[in-house]
C-alpha positions in Angstrom: 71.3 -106.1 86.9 73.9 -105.6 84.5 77.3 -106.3 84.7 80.3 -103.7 83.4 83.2 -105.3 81.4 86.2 -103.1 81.0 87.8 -104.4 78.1 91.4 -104.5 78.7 93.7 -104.0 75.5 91.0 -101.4 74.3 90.1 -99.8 77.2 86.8 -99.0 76.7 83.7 -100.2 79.1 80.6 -102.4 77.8 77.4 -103.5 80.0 76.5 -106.9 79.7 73.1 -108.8 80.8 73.2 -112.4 80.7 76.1 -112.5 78.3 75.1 -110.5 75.6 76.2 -106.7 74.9 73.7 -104.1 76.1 72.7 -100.6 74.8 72.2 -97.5 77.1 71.5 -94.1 76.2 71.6 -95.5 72.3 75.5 -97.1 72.5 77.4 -99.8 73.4 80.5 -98.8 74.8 82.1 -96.3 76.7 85.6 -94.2 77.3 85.5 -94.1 81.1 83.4 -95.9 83.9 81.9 -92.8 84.6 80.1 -92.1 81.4 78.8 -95.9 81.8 77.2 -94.7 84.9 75.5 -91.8 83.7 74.4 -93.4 80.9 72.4 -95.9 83.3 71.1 -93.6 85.3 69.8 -91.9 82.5 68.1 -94.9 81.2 66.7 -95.7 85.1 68.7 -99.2 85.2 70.7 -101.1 88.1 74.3 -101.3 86.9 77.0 -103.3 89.4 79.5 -101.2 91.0 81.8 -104.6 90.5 83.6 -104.0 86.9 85.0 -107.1 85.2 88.4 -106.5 83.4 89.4 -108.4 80.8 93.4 -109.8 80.3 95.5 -107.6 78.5 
């Protein structure tokens, strides 16, 4: 399962798998949570509801 990081003074959302950065859909971040999720469904993965946030 992969694990979304929002990252806080940018804003945008990554996906992370045992600590390294993941690709979905062909990129690597995203503008809003939701786009995250589409973009794993599109690719058929699991994806935790739980998002991380990082310190501003």
């Amino acid at each position: 399962m992969m694990r979304v990081v929002n990252l806080g003074r940018t804003g945008l959302f990554v996906v992370m798998r045992g600590g390294a950065v993941e690709t979905l859909a062909g990129r690597s971040y995203w503008r809003s949570l939701d786009d995250v999720w589409k973009a794993a469904r599109a690719e058929n993965v699991t994806v935790s509801d739980m998002v991380v946030r990082t310190a501003m």
